[in-house]
DRENVEX-638249 format. One record per residue: x, y, z of N, C-alpha, C, CB in turn. Coordinates in steps of 0.02 Angstrom, whole numbers, plus 50000, padded with zeros to 5 digits. Each point is the difference from the previous one (the first is absolute). Glycine has a CB too. Layout:
BEGIN
{{X, Y, Z}, {X, Y, Z}, {X, Y, Z}, {X, Y, Z}} ...
! end
This chain:
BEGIN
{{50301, 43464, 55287}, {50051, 50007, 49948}, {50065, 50023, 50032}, {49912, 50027, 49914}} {{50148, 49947, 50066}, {50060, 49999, 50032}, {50014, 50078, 49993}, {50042, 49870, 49974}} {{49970, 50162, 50075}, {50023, 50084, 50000}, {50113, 49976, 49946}, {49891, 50069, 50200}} {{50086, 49977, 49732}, {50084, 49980, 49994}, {50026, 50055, 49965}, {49997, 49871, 49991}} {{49951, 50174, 50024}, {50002, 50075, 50021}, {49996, 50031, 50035}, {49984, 49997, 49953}} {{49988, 50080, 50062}, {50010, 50041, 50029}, {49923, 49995, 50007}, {50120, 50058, 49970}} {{49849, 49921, 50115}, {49946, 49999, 49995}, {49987, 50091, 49987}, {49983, 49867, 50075}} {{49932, 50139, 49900}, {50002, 50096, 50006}, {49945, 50012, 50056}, {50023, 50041, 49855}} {{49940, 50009, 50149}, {49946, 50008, 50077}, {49954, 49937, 50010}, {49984, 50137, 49984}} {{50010, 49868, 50072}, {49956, 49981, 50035}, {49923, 50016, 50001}, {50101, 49996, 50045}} {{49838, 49994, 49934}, {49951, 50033, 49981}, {49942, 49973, 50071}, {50040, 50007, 49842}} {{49993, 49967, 50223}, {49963, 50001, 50052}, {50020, 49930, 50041}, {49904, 50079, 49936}} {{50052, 49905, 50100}, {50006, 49936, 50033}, {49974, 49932, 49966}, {49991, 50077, 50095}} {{49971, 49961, 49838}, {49958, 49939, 49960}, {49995, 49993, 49943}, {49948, 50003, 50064}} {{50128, 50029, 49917}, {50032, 50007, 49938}, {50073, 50031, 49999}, {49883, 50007, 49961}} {{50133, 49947, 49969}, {50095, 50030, 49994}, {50002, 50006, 49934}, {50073, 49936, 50092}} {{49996, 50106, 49871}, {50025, 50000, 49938}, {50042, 49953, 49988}, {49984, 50099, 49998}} {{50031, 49873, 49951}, {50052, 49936, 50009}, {50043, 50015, 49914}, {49900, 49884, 50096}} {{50158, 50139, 49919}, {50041, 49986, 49936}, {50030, 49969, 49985}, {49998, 50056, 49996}} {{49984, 49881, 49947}, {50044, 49954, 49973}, {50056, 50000, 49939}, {49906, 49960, 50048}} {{50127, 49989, 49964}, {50032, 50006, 49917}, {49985, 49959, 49952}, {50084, 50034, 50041}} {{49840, 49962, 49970}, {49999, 49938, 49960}, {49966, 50012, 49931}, {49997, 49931, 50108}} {{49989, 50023, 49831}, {49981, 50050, 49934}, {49962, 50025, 49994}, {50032, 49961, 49955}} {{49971, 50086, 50020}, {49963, 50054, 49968}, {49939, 49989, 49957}, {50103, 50044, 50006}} {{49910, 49897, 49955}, {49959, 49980, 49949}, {49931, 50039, 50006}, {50061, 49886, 49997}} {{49895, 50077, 50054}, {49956, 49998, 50013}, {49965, 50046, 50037}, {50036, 49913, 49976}} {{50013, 50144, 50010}, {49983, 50074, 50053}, {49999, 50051, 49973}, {50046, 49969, 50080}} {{49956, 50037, 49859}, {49955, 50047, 49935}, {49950, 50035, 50041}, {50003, 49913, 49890}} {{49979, 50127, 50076}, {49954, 50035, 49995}, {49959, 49977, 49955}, {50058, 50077, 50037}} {{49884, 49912, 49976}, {49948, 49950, 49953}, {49996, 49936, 50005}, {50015, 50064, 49929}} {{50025, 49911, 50123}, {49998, 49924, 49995}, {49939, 49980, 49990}, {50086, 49983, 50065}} {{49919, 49956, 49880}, {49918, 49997, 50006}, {49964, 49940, 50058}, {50007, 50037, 49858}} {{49934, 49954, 50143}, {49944, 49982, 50066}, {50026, 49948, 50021}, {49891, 50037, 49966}} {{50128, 49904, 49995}, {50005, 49942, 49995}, {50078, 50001, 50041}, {49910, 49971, 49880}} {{50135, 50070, 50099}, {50042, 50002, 50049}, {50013, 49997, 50089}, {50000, 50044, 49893}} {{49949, 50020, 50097}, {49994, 50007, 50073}, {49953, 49955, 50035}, {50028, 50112, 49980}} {{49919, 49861, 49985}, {49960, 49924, 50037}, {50068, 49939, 50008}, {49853, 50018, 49919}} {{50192, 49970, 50035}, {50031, 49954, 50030}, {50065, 50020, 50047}, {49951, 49936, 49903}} {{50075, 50129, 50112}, {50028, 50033, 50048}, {49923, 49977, 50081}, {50090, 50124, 49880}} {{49859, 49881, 50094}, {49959, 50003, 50056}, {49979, 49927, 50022}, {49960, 50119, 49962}} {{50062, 49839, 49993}, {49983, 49924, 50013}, {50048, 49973, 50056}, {49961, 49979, 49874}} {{50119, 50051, 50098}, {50035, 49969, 50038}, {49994, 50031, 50062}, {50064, 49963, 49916}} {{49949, 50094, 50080}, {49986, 50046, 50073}, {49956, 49966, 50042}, {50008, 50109, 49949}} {{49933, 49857, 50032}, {49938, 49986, 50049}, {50041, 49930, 50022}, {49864, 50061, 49937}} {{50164, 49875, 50019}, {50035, 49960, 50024}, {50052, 50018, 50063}, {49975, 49960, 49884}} {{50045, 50096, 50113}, {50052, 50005, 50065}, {49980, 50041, 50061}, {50087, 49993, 49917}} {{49847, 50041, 50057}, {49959, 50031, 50051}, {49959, 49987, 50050}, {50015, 50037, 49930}} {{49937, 49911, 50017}, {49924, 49977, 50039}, {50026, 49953, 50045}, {49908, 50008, 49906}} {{50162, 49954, 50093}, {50010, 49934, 50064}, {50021, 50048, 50053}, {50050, 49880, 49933}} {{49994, 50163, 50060}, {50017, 50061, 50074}, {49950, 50019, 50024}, {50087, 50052, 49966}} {{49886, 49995, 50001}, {49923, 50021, 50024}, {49968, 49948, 50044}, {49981, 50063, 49890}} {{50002, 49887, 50105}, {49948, 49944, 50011}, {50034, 49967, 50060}, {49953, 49977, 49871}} {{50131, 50018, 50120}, {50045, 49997, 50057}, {49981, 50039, 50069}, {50084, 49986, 49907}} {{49905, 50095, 50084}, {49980, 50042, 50031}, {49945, 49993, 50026}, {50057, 50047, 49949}} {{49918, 49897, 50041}, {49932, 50006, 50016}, {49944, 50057, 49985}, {50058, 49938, 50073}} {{49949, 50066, 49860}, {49962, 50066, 49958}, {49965, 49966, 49944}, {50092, 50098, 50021}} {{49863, 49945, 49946}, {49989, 49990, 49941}, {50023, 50051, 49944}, {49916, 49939, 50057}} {{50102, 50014, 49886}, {50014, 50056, 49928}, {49953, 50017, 49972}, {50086, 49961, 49968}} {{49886, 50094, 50055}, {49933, 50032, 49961}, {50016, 50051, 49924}, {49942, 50008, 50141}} {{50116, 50002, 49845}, {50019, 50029, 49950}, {50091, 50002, 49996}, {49872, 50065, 50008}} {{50136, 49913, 49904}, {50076, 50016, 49975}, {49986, 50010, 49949}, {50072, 49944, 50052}} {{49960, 50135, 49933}, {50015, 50025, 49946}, {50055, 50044, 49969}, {49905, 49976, 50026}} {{50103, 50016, 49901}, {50071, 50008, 49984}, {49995, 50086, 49957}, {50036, 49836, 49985}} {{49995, 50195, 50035}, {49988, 50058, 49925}, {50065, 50029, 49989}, {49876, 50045, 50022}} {{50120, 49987, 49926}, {50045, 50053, 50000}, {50004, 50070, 50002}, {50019, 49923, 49962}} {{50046, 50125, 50089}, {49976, 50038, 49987}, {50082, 50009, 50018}, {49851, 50016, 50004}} {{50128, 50039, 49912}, {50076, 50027, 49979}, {50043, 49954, 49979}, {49995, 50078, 50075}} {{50092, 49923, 49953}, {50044, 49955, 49995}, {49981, 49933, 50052}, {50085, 50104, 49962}} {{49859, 49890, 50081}, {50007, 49975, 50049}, {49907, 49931, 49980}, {50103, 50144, 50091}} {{49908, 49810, 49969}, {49961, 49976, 50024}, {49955, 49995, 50054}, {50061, 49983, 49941}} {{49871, 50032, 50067}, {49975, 49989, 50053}, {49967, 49947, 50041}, {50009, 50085, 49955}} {{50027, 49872, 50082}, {49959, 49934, 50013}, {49958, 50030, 50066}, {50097, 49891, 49953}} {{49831, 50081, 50032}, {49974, 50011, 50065}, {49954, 49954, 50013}, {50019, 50107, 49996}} {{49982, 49897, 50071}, {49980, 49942, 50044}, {49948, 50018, 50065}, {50122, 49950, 49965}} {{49826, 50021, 50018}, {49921, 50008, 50033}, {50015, 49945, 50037}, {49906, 50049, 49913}} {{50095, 49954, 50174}, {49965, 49924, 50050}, {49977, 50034, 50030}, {50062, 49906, 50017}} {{49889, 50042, 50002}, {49961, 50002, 50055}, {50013, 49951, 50047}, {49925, 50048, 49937}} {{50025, 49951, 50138}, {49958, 49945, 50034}, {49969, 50025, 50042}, {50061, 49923, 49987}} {{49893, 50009, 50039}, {49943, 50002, 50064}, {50012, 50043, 50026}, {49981, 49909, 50026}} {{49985, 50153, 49990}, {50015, 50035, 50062}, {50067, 50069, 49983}, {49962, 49862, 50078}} {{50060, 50164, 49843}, {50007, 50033, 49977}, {50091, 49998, 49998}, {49864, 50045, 50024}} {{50164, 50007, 49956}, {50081, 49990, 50003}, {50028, 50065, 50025}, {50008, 49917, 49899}} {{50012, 50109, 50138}, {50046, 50047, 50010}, {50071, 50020, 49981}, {49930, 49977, 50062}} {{50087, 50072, 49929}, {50064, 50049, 49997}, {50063, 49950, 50011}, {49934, 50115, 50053}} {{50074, 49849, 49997}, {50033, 49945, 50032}, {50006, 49953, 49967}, {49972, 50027, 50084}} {{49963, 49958, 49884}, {49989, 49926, 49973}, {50043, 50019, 49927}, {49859, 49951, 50062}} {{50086, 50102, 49913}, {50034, 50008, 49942}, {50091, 50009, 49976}, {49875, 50043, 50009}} {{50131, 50014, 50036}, {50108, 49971, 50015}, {50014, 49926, 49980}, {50019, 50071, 50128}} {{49955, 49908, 49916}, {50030, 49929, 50019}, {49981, 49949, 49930}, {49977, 50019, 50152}} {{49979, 49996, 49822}, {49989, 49962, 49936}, {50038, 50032, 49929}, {49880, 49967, 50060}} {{50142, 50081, 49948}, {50017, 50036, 49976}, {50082, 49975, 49997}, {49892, 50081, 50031}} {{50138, 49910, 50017}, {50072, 49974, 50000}, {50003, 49938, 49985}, {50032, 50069, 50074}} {{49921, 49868, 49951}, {49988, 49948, 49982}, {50000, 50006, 49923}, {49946, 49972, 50110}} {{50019, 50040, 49849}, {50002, 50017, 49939}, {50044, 50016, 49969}, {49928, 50014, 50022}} {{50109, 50039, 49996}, {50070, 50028, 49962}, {50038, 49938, 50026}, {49999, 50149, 50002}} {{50019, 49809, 50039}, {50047, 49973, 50027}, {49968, 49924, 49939}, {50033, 50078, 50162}} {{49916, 49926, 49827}, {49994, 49923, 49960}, {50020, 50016, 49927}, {49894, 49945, 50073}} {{50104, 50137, 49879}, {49987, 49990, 49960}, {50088, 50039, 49993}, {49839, 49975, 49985}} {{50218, 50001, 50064}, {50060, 50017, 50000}, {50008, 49913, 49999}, {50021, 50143, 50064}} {{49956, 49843, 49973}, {50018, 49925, 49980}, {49992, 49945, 49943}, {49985, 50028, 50095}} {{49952, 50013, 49871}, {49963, 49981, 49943}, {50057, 50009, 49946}, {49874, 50037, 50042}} {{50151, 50029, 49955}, {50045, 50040, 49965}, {50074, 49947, 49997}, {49936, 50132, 50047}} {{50096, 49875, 49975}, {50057, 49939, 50028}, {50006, 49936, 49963}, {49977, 50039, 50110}} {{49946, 49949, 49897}, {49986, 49914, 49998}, {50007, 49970, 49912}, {49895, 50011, 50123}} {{50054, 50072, 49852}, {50003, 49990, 49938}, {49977, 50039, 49951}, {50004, 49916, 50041}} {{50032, 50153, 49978}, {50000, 50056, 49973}, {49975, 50025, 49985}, {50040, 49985, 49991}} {{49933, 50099, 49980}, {49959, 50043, 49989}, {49923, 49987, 50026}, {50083, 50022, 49908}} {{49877, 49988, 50131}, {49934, 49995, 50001}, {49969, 50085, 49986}, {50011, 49878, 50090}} {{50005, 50151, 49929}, {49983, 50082, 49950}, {50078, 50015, 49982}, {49878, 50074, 50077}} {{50133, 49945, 49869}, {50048, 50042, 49970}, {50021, 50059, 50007}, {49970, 49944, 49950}} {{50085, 50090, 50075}, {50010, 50068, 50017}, {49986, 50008, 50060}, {49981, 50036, 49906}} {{49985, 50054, 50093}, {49975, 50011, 50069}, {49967, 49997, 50005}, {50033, 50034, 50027}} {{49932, 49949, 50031}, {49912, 50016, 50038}, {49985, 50002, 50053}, {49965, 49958, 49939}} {{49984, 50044, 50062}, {49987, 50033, 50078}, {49948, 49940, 50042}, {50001, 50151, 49951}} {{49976, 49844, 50097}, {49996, 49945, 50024}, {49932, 50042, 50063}, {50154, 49918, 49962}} {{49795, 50071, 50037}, {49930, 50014, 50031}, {49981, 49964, 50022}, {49973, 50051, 49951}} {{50005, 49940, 50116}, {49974, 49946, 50037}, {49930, 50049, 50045}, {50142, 49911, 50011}} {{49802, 50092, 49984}, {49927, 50016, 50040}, {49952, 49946, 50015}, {50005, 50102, 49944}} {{49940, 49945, 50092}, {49965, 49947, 50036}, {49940, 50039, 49944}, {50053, 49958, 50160}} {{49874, 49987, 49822}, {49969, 50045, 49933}, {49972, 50051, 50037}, {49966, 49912, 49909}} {{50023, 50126, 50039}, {49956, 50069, 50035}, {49908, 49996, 49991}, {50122, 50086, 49958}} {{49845, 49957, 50091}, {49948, 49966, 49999}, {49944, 50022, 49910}, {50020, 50002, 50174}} {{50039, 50016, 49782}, {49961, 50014, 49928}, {50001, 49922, 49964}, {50047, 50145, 49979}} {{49988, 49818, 50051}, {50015, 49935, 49965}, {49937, 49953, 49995}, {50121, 50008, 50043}} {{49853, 49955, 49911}, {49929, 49963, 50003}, {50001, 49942, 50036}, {49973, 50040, 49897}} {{49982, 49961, 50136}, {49979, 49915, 50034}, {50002, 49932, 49946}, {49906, 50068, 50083}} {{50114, 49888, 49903}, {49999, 49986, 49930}, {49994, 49917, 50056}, {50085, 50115, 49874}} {{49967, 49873, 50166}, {50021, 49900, 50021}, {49943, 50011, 50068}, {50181, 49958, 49972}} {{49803, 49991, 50057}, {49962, 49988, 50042}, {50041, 50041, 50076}, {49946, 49875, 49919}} {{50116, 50117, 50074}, {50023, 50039, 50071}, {50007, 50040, 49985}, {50042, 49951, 50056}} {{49966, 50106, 49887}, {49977, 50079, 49989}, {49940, 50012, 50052}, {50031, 50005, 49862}} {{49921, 49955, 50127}, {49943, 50014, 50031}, {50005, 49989, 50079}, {49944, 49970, 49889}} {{50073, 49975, 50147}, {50019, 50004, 50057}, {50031, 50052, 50035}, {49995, 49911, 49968}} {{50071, 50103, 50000}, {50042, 50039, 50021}, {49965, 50092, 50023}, {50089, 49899, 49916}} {{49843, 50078, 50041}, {49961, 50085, 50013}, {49955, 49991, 50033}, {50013, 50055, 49909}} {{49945, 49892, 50102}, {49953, 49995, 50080}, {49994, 50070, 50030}, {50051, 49879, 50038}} {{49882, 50170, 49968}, {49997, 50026, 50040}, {50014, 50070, 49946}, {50025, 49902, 50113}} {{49994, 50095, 49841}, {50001, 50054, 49923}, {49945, 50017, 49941}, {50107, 49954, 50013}} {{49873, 50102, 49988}, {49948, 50013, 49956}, {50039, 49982, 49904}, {49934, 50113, 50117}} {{50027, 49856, 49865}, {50014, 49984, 49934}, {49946, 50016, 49946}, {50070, 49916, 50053}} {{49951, 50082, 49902}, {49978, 50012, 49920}, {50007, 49950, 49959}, {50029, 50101, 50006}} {{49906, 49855, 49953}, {50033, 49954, 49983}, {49951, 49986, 49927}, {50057, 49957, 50134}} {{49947, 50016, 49819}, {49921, 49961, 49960}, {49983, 49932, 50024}, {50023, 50054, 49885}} {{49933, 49956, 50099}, {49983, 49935, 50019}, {49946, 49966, 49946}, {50023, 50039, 50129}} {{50014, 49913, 49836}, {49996, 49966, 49938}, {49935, 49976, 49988}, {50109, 49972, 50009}} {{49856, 50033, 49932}, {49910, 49965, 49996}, {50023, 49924, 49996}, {49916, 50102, 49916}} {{50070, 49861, 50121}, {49993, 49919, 50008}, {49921, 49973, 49960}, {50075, 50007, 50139}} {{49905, 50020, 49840}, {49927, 49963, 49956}, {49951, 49981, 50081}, {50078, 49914, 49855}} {{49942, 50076, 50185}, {49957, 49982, 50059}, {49940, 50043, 49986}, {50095, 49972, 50090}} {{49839, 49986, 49952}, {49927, 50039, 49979}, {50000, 50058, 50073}, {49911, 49872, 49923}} {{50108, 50111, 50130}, {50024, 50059, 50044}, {50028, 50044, 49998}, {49995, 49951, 50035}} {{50059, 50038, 49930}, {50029, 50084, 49991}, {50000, 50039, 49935}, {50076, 49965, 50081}} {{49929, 50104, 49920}, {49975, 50057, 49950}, {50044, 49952, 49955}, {49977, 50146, 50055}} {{50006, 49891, 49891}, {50028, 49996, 49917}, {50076, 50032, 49996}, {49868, 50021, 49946}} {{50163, 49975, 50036}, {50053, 50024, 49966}, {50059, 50030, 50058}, {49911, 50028, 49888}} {{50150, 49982, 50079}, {50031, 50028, 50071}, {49993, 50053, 50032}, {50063, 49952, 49970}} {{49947, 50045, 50091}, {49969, 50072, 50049}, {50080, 50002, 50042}, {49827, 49977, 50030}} {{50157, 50107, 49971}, {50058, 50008, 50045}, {49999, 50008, 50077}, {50031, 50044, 49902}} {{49998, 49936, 50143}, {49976, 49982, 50072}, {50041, 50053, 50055}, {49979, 49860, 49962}} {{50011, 50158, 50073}, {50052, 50017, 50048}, {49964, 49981, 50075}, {50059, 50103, 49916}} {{49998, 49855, 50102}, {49991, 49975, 50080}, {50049, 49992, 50047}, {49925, 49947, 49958}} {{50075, 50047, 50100}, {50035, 49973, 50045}, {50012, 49916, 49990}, {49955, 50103, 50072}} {{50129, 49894, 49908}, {50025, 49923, 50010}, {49985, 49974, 50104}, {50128, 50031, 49866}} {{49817, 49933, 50140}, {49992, 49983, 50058}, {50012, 49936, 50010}, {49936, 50080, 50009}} {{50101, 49868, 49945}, {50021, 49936, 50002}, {50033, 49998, 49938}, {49915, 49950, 50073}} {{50142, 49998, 49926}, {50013, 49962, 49934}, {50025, 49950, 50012}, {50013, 50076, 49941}} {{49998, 49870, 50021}, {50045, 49929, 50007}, {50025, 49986, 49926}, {49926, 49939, 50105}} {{50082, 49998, 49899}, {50033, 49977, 49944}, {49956, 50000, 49933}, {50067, 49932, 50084}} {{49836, 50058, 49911}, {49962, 49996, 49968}, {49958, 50051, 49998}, {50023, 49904, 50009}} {{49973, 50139, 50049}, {49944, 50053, 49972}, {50006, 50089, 50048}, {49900, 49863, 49971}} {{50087, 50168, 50005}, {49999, 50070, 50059}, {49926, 50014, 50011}, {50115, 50069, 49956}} {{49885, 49952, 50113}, {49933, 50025, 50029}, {50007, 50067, 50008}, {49972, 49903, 50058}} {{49974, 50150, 49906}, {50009, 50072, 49977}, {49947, 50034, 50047}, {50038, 49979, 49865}} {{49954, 50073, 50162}, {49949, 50041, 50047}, {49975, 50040, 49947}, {50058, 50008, 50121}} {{49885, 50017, 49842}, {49986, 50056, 49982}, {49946, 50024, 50026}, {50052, 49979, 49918}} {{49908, 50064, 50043}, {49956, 50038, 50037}, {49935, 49968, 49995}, {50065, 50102, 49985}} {{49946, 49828, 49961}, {49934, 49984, 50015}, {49994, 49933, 50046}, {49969, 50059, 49887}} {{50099, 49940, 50145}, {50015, 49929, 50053}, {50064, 49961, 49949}, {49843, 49972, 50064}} {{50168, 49948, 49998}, {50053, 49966, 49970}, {49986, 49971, 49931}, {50035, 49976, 50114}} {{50028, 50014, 49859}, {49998, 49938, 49947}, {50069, 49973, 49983}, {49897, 50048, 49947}} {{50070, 49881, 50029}, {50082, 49968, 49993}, {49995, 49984, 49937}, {50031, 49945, 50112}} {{50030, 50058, 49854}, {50024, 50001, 49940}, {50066, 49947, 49991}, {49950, 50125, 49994}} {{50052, 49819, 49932}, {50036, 49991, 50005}, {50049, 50039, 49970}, {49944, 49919, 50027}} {{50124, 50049, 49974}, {50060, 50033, 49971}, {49988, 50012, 49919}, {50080, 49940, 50095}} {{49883, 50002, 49869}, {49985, 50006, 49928}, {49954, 50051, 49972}, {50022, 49893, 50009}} {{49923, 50151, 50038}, {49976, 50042, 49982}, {50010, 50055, 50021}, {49950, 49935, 49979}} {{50094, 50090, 50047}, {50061, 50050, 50005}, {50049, 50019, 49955}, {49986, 49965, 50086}} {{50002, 50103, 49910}, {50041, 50018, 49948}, {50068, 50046, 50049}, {49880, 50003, 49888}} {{50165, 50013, 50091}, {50059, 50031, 50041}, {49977, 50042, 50088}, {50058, 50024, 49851}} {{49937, 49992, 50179}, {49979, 50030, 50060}, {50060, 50067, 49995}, {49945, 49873, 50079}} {{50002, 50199, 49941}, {50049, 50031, 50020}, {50003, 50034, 50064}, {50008, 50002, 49893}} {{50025, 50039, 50155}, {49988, 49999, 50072}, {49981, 50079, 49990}, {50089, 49895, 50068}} {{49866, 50122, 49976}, {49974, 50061, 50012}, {50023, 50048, 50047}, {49923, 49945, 49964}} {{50127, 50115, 50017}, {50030, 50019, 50050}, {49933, 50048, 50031}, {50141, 49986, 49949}} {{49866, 49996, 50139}, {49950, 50037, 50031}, {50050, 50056, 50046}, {49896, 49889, 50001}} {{50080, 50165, 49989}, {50056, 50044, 50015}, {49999, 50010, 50089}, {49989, 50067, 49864}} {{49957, 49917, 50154}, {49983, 49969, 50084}, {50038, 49945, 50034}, {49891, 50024, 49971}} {{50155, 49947, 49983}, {50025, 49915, 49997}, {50109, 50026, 50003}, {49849, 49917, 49880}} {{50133, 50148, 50091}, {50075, 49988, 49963}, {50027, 49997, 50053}, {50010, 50055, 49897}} {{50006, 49928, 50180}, {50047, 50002, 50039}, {50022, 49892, 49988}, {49944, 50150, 50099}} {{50014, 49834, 49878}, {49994, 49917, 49992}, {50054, 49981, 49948}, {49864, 49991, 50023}} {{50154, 50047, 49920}, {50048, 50010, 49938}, {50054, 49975, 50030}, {49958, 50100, 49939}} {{50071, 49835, 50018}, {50065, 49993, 50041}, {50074, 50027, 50001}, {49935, 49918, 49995}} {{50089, 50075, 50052}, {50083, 50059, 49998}, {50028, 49985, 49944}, {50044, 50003, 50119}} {{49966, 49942, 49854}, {50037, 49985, 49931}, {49967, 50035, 49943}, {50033, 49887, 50040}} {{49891, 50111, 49969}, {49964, 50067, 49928}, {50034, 50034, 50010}, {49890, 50009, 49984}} {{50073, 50036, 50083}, {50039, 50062, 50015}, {50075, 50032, 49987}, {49921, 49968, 50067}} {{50105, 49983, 49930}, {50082, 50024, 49956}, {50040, 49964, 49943}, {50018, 50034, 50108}} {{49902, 49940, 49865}, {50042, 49966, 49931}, {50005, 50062, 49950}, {49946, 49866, 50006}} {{50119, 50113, 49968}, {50032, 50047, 49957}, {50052, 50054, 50026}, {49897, 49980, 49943}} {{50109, 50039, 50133}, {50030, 50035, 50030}, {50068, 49965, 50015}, {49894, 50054, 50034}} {{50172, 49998, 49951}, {50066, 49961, 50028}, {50007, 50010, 50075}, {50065, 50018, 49890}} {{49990, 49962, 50124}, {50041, 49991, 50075}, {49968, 50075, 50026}, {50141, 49920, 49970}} {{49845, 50143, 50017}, {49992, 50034, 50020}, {49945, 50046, 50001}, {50091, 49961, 49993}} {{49846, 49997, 49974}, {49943, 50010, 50010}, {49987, 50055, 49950}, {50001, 49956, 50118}} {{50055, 50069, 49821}, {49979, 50031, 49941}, {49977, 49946, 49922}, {50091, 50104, 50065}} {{49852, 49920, 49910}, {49994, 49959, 49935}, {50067, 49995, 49948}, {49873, 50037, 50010}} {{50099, 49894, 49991}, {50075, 49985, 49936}, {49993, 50018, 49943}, {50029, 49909, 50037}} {{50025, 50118, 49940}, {49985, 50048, 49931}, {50050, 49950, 49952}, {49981, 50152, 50053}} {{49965, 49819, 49904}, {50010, 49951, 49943}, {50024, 50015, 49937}, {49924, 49958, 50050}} {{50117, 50101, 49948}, {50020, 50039, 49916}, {49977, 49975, 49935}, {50101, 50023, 50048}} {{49889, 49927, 49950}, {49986, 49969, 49932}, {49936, 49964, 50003}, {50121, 49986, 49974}} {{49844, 50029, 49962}, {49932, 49984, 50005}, {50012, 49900, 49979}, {49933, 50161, 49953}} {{50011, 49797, 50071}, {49982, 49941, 49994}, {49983, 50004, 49916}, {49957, 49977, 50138}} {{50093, 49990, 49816}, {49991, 49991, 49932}, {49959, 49920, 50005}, {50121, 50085, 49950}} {{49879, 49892, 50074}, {49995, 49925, 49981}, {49983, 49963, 50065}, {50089, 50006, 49901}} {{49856, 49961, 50098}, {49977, 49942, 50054}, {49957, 49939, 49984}, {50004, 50093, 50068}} {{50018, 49856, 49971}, {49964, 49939, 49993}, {49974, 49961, 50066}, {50070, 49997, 49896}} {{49872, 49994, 50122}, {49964, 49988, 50057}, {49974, 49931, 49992}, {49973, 50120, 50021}} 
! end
């Protein structure tokens, strides 16, 4: 969004404040849902091609409000995880498309907002087939759906194993009573098991998401009234 104000702080390397002049309308307090989903439609139009440019994936955009302001934030990933670096750098890419976006054909958020760019944290669910890849070698939590098959128990059971393979069609899980492979359809969300023996493995971008330029938490004054995911 075109700065045609006075930009205000800086909230780190993987996020900015951005003040516009542009209307107000739509920057109530209460806006309702439907608003902010099509604030979040267009956003993903000018987002998900940079991102993907980057050679990343858009694992999350979301729009809320909080206070006078907007919060866009922005989840990528890839293979082999994202760093501090990466994140910057996608991070300007981004502001720099959605200044151009702005220009081209005006307002894509209204007013001010703030602008979040992370890598996910490991609370986020395994849900697409490279969620699962991407954790190879991670203790997980998962259900695992009743298929009517005459082999397996009745009804859903909850599992926890080691992701020791995945591909495009199925993950191979370690538990305690040996392997098994599962497809993606009888999987329900995966979640990762923090092993507190492991935490040096946590990547640098967890480790300081949410932290500004100077390694203090960002203090967000105004509570999140409103979100759409």
């Amino acid at each position: 969004m075109t700065q045609r104000g006075r930009a205000t702080r800086p909230t780190g390397p993987a996020g900015r404040t951005r003040r516009t002049d542009g209307s107000r309308g739509g920057d109530r307090a209460g806006a309702p849902r439907t608003d902010l989903a099509a604030r979040r439609a267009r956003l993903r139009e000018v987002i998900e091609p940079v991102v993907t440019r980057e050679g990343y994936d858009l694992e999350d955009l979301s729009v809320s409000r909080a206070g006078r302001r907007h919060v866009v934030r922005v989840i990528v990933d890839a293979d082999g995880g994202i760093n501090l670096d990466a994140v910057a750098d996608v991070s300007r890419a981004v502001s720099a498309a959605l200044d151009a976006a702005e220009e081209a054909g005006g307002d894509i958020v209204a007013g001010e907002y703030q602008l979040e760019v992370s890598s996910p944290g490991v609370d986020r669910p395994l849900t697409l087939p490279r969620h699962w890849r991407r954790n190879v070698g991670r203790l997980v939590k998962v259900t695992v759906r009743a298929t009517g098959a005459p082999e397996q128990p009745a009804g859903d059971r909850q599992v926890t194993g080691r992701v020791v393979a995945a591909d495009d069609e199925r993950v191979t899980l370690e538990t305690d009573s040996g392997r098994t492979d599962h497809t993606y359809t009888e999987l329900g969300p995966g979640r990762v098991q923090v092993e507190f023996h492991r935490l040096d493995e946590i990547d640098e971008a967890e480790e300081f998401d949410g932290a500004d330029e100077d390694g203090e938490d960002i203090d967000d004054e105004d509570d999140v009234e409103d979100e759409e995911r």
